[in-house]
DRENVO-555950 format. One line per field, with one value per atom (N, C-alpha, C): residue number from 1; x, y, z; atom name; residue in one letter. Coordinates in steps of 0.2 Angstrom, whole numbers, plus 5000, padded with zeros to 4 digits. Example, Ala and Ser with C-alpha at 12.3 -4.5 7.8 and 13.67 -1.06 7.14 Angstrom:
<recs>
n = (1:1:1:2:2:2)
px = (5066:5062:5066:5064:5068:5064)
py = (4972:4978:4984:4989:4995:5000)
pz = (5039:5039:5039:5035:5036:5039)
atom = (N:CA:C:N:CA:C)
res = (a:a:a:s:s:s)
</recs>
This chain:
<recs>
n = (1:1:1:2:2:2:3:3:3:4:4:4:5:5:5:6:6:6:7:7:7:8:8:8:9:9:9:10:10:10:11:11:11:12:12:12:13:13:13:14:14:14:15:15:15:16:16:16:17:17:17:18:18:18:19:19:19:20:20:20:21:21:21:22:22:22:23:23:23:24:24:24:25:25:25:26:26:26:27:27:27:28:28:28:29:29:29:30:30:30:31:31:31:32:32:32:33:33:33:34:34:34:35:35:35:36:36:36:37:37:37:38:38:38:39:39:39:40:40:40:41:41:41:42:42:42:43:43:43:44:44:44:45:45:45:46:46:46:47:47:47:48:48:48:49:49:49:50:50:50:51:51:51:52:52:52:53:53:53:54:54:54:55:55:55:56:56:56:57:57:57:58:58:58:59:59:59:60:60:60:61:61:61:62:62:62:63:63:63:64:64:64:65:65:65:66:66:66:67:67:67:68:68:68:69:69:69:70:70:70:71:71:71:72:72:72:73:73:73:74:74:74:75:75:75:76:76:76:77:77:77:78:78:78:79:79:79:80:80:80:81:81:81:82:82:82:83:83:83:84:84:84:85:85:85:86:86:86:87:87:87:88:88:88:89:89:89:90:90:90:91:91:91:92:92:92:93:93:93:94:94:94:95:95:95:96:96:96:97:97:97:98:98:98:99:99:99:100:100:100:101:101:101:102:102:102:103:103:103:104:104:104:105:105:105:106:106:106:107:107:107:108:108:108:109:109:109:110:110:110:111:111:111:112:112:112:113:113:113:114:114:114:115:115:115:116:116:116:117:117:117:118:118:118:119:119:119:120:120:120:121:121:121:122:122:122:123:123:123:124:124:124:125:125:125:126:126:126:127:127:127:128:128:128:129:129:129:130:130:130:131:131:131:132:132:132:133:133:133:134:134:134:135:135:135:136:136:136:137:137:137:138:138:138:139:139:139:140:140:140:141:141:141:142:142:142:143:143:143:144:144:144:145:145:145:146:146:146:147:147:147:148:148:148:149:149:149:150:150:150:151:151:151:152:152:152:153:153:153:154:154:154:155:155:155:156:156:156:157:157:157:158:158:158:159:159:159:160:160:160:161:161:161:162:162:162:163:163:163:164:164:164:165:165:165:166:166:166:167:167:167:168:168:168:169:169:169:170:170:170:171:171:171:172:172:172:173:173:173:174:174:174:175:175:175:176:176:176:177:177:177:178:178:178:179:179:179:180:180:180:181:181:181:182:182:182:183:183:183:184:184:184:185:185:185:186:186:186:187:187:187:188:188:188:189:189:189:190:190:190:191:191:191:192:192:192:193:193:193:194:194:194)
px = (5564:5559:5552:5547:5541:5537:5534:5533:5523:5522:5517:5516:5507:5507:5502:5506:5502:5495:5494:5488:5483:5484:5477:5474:5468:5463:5459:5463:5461:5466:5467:5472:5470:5474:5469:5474:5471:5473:5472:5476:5474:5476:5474:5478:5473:5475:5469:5468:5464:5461:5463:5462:5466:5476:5477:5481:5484:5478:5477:5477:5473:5470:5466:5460:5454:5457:5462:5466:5471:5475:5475:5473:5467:5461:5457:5458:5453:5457:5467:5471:5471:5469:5471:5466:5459:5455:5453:5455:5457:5463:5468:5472:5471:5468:5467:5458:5454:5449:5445:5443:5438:5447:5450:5455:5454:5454:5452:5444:5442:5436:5441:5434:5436:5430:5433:5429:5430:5425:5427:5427:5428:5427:5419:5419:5412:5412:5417:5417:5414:5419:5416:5406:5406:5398:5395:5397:5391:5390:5396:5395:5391:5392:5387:5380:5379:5371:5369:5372:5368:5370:5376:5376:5373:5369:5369:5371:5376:5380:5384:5386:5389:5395:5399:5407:5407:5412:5410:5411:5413:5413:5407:5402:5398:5389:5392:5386:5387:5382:5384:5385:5386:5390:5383:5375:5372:5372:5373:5375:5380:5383:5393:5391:5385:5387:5384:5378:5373:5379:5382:5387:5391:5395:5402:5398:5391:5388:5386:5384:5384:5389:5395:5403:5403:5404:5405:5401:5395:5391:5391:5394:5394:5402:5408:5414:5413:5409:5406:5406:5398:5396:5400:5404:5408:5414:5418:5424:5421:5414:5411:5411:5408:5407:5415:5417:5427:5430:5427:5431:5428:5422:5417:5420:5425:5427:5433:5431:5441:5446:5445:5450:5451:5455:5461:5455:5455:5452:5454:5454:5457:5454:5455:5447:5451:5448:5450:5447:5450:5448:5447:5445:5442:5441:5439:5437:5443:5451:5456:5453:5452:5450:5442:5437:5433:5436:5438:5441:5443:5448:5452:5449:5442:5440:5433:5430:5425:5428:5433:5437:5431:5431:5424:5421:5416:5411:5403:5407:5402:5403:5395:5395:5401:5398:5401:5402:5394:5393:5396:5395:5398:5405:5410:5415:5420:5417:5418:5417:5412:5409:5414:5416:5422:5430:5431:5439:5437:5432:5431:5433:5428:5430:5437:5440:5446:5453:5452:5452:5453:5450:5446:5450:5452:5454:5462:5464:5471:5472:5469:5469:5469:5464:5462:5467:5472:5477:5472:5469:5462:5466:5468:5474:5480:5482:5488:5488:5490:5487:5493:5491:5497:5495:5500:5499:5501:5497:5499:5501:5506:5505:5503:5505:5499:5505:5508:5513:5510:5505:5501:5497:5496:5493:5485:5484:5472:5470:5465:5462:5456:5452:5445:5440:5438:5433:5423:5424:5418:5412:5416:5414:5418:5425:5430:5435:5437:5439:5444:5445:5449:5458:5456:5462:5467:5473:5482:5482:5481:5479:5476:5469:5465:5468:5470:5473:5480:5482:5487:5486:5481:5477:5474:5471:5469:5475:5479:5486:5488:5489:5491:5487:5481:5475:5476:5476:5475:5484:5489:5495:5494:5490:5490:5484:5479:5473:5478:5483:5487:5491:5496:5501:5497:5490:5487:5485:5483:5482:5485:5491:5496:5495:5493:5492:5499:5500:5505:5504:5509:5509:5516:5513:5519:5517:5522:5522:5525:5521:5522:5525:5532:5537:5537:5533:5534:5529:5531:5524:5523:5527:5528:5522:5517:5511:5514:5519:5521:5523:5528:5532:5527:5522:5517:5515:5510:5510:5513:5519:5523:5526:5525:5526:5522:5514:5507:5508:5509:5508:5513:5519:5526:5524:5518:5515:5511:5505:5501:5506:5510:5514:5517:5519:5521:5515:5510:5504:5502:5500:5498:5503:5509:5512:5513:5508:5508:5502)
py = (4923:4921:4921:4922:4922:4916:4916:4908:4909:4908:4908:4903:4900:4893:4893:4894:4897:4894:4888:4886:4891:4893:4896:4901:4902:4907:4912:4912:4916:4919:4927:4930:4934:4930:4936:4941:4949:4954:4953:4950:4948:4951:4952:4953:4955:4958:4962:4968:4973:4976:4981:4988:4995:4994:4988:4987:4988:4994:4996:4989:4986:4982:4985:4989:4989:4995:5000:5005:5000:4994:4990:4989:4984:4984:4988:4994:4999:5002:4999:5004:4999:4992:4987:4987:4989:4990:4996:5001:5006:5004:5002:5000:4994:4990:4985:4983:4986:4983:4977:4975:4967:4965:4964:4958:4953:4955:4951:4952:4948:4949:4949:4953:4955:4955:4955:4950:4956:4959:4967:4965:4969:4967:4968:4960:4958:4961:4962:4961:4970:4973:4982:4982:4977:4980:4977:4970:4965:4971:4973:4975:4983:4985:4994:4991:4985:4982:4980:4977:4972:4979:4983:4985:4994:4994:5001:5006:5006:5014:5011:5007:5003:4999:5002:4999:4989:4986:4978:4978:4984:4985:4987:4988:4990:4987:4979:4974:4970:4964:4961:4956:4948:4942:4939:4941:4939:4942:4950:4955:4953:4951:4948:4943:4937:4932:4931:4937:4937:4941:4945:4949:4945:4938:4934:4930:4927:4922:4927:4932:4935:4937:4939:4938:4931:4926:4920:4917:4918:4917:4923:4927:4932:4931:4927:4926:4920:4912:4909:4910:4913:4915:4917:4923:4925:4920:4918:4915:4907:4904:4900:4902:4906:4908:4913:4915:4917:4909:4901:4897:4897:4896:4895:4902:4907:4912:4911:4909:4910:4914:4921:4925:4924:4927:4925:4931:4927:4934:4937:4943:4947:4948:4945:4948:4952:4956:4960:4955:4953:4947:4940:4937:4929:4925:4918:4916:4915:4916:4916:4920:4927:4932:4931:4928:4926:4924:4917:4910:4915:4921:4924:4928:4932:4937:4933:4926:4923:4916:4917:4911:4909:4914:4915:4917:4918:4920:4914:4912:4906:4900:4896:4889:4885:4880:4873:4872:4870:4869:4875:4881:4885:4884:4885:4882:4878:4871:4865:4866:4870:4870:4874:4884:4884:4882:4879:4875:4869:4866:4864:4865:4870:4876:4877:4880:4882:4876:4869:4864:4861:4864:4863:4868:4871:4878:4877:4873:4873:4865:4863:4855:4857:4859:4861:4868:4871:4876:4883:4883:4891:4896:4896:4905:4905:4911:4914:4920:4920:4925:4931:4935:4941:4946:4944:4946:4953:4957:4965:4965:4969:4968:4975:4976:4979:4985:4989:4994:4999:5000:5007:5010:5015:5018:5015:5016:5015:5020:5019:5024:5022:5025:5026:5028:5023:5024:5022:5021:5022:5015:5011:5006:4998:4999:4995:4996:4990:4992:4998:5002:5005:5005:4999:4997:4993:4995:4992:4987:4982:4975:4973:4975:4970:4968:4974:4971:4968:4966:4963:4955:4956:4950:4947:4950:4945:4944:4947:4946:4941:4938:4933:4927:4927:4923:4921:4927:4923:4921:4922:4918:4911:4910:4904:4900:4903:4899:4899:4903:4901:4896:4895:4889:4884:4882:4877:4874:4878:4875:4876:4878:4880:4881:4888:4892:4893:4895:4900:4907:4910:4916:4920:4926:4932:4937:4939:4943:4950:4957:4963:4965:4968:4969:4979:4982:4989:4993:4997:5001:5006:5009:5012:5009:5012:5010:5009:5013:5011:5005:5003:4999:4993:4992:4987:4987:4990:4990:4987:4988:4985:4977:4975:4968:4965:4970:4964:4965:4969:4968:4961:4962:4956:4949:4948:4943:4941:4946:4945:4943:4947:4945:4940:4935:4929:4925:4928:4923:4919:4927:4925:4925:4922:4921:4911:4908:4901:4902)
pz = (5909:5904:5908:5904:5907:5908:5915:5916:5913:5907:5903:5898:5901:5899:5891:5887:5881:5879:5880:5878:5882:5889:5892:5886:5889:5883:5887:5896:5900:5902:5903:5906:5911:5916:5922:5925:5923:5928:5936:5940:5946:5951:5957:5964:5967:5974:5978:5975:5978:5977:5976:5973:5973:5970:5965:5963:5956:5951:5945:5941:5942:5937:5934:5935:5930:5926:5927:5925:5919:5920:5917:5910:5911:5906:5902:5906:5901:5897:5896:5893:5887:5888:5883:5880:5882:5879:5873:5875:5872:5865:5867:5861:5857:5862:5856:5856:5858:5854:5857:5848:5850:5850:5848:5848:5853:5858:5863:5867:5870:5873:5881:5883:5891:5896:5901:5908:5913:5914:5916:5924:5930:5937:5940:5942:5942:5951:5955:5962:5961:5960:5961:5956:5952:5951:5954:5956:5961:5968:5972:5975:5975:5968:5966:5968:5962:5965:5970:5973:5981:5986:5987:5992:5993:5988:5988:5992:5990:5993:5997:5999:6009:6007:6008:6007:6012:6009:6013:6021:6023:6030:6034:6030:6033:6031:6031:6026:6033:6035:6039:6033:6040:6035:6030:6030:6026:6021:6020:6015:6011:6015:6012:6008:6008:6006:6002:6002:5995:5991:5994:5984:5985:5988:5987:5981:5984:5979:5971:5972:5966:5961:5964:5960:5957:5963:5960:5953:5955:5949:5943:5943:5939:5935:5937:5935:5932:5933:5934:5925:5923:5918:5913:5916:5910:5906:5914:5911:5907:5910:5904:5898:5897:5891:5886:5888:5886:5885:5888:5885:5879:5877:5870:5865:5868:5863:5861:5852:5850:5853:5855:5856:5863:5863:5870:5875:5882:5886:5890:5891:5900:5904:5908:5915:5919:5922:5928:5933:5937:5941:5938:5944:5940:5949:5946:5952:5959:5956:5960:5966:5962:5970:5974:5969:5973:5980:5979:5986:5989:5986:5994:5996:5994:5996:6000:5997:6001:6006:6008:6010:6018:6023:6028:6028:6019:6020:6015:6011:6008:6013:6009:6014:6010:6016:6013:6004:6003:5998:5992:5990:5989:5987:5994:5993:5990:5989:5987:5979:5977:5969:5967:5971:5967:5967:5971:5972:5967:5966:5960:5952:5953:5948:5946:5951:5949:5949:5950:5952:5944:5940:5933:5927:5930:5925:5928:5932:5933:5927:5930:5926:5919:5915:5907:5905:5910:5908:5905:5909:5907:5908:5914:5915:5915:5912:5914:5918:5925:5928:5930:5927:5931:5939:5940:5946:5949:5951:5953:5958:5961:5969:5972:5978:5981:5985:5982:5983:5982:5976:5974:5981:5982:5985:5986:5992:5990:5986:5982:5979:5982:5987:5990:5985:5983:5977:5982:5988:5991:5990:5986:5985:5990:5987:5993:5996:6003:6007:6007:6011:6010:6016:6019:6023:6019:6022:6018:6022:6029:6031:6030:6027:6023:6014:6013:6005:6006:6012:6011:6014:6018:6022:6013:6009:6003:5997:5999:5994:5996:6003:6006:6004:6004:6002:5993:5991:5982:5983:5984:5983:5985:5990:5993:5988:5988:5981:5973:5972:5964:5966:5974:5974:5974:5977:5980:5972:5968:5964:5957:5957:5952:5946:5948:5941:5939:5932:5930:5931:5934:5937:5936:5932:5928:5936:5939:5945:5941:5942:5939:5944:5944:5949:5949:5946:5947:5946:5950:5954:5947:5944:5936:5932:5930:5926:5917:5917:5909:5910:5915:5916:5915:5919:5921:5913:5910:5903:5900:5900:5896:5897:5904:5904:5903:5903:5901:5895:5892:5883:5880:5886:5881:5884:5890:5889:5886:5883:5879:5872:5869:5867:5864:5871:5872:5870:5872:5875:5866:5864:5855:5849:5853:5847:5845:5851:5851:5849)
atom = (N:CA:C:N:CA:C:N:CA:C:N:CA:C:N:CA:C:N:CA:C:N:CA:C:N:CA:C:N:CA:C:N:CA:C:N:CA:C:N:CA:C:N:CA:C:N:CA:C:N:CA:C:N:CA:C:N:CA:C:N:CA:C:N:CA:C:N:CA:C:N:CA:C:N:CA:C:N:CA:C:N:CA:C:N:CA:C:N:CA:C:N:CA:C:N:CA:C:N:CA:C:N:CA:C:N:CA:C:N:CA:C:N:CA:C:N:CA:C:N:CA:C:N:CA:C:N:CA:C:N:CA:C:N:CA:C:N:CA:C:N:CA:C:N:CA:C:N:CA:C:N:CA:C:N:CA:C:N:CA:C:N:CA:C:N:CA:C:N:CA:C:N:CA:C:N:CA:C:N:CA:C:N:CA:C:N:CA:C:N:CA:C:N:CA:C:N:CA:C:N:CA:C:N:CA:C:N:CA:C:N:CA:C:N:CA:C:N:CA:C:N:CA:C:N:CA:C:N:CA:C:N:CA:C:N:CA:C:N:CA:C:N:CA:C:N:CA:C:N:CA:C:N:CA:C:N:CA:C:N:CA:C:N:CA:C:N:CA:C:N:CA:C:N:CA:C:N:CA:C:N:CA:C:N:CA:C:N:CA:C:N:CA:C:N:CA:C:N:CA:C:N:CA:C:N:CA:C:N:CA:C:N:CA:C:N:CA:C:N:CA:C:N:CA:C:N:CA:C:N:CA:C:N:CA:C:N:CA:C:N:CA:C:N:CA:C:N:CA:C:N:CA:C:N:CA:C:N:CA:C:N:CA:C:N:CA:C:N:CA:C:N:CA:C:N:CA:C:N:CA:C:N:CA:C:N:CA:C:N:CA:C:N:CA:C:N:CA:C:N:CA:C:N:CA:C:N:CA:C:N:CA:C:N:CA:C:N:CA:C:N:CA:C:N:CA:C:N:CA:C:N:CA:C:N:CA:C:N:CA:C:N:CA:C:N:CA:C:N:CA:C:N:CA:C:N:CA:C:N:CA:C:N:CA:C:N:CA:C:N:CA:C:N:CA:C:N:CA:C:N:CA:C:N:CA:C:N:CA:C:N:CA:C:N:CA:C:N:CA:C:N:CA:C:N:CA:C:N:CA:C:N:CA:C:N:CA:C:N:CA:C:N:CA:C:N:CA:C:N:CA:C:N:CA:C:N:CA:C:N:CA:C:N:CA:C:N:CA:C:N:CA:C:N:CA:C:N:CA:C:N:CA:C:N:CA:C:N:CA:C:N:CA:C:N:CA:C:N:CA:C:N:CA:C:N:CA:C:N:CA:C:N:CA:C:N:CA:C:N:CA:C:N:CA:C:N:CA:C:N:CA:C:N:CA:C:N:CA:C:N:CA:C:N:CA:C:N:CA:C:N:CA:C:N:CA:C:N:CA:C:N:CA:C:N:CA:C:N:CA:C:N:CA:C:N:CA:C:N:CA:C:N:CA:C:N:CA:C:N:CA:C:N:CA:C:N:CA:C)
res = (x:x:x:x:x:x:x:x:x:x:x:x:x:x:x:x:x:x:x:x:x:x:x:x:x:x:x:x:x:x:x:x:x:x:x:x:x:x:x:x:x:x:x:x:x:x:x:x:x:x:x:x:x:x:x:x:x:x:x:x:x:x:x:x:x:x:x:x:x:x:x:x:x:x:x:x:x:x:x:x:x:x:x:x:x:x:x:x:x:x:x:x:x:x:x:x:x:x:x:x:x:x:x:x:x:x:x:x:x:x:x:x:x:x:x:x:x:x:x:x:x:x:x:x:x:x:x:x:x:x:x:x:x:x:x:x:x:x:x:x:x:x:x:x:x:x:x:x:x:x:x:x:x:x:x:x:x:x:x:x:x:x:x:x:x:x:x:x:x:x:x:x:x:x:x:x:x:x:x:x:x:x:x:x:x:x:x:x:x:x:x:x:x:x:x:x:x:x:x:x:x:x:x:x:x:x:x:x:x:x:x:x:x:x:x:x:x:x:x:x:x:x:x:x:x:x:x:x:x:x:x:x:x:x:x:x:x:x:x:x:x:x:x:x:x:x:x:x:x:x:x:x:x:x:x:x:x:x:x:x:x:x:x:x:x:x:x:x:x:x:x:x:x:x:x:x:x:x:x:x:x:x:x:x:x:x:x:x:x:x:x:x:x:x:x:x:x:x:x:x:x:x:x:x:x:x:x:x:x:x:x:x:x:x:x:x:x:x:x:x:x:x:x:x:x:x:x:x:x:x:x:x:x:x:x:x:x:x:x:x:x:x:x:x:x:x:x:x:x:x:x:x:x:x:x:x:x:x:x:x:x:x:x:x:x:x:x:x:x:x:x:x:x:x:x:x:x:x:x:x:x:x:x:x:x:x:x:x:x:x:x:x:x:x:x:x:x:x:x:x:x:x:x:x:x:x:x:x:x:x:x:x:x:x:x:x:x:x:x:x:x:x:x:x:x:x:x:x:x:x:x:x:x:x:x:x:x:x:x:x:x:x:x:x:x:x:x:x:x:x:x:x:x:x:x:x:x:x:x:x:x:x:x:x:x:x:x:x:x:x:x:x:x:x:x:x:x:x:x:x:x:x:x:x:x:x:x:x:x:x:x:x:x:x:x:x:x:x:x:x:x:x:x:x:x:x:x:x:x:x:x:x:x:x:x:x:x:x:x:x:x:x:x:x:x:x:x:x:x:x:x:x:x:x:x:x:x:x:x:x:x:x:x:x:x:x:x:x:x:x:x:x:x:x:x:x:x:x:x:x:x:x:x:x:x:x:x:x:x:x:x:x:x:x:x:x:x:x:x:x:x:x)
</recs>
């Protein structure tokens, strides 16, 4: 049975990086339309804007911390504004992968607002997050990382930001893209037939 918590109004396509989520989203979008509103990935455009041209390798930690704060605030905005929308929303991301991708890069302050955050969306039942895992191949897109210890260094990160704060979490168990498809649809699914 799938552990999906039907009240949420937020579905997150989740996990690190180069794990076919935005491939994902653009196929649900494709087939289904306005039905749902969608929460596109805020981390590949913040970083097309702030870092012109320069993969996160190659920004130092001031560079880092202007696009970590621009994600945040940019997830921030949207997924406030997908609770004010009737329909059910799917984000490609959300503030889970902020924590693990800025875990040493935001201040103090910063951090406290969004463990808050997500502190708050656990408590009011906001996601159900499906979780990708990270078997696919990289796809060097020139934008991110393109190391298999760093995507597996933030995979270990956002498991630990979902247990800490107990999300419900559908784990997609197969590197098969139909297959994947197909479990996110029998969520979605599940999600709207409560």
């Amino acid at each position: 049975m799938l552990n999906v918590n039907a009240k949420s109004n937020i579905i997150v396509l989740g996990g690190a990086f180069s794990t076919g989520k935005s491939t994902m989203l653009e196929q649900i979008q494709y087939d289904f339309g306005d039905k749902y509103n969608y929460i596109l990935d805020g981390g590949r455009e913040m970083l097309e804007l702030y870092a012109n041209g320069r993969t996160p390798e190659e920004l130092d930690e001031c560079e880092l911390e202007v696009v970590q704060r621009a994600i945040m605030a940019y997830y921030l905005d949207a997924e406030h504004k997908a609770m004010r929308d009737p329909r059910t929303t799917i984000a490609d991301g959300s503030l889970v992968e902020v924590a693990a991708y800025s875990q040493f890069i935001l201040g103090p302050r910063d951090f406290q607002r969004l463990n808050a955050e997500l502190r708050y969306r656990s408590f009011k039942n906001i996601y159900t997050y499906i979780k990708f895992p990270t078997t696919l191949p990289i796809e060097y897109d020139g934008v991110r990382h393109s190391d298999y210890e760093h995507r597996e260094l933030i995979d270990k990160r956002i498991d630990r930001v979902l247990s800490k704060n107990d999300f419900d979490v559908v784990r997609l168990v197969s590197d098969n893209m139909i297959e994947r498809y197909t479990q996110i649809l029998t969520t979605l699914a599940f999600h709207d037939s409560y």
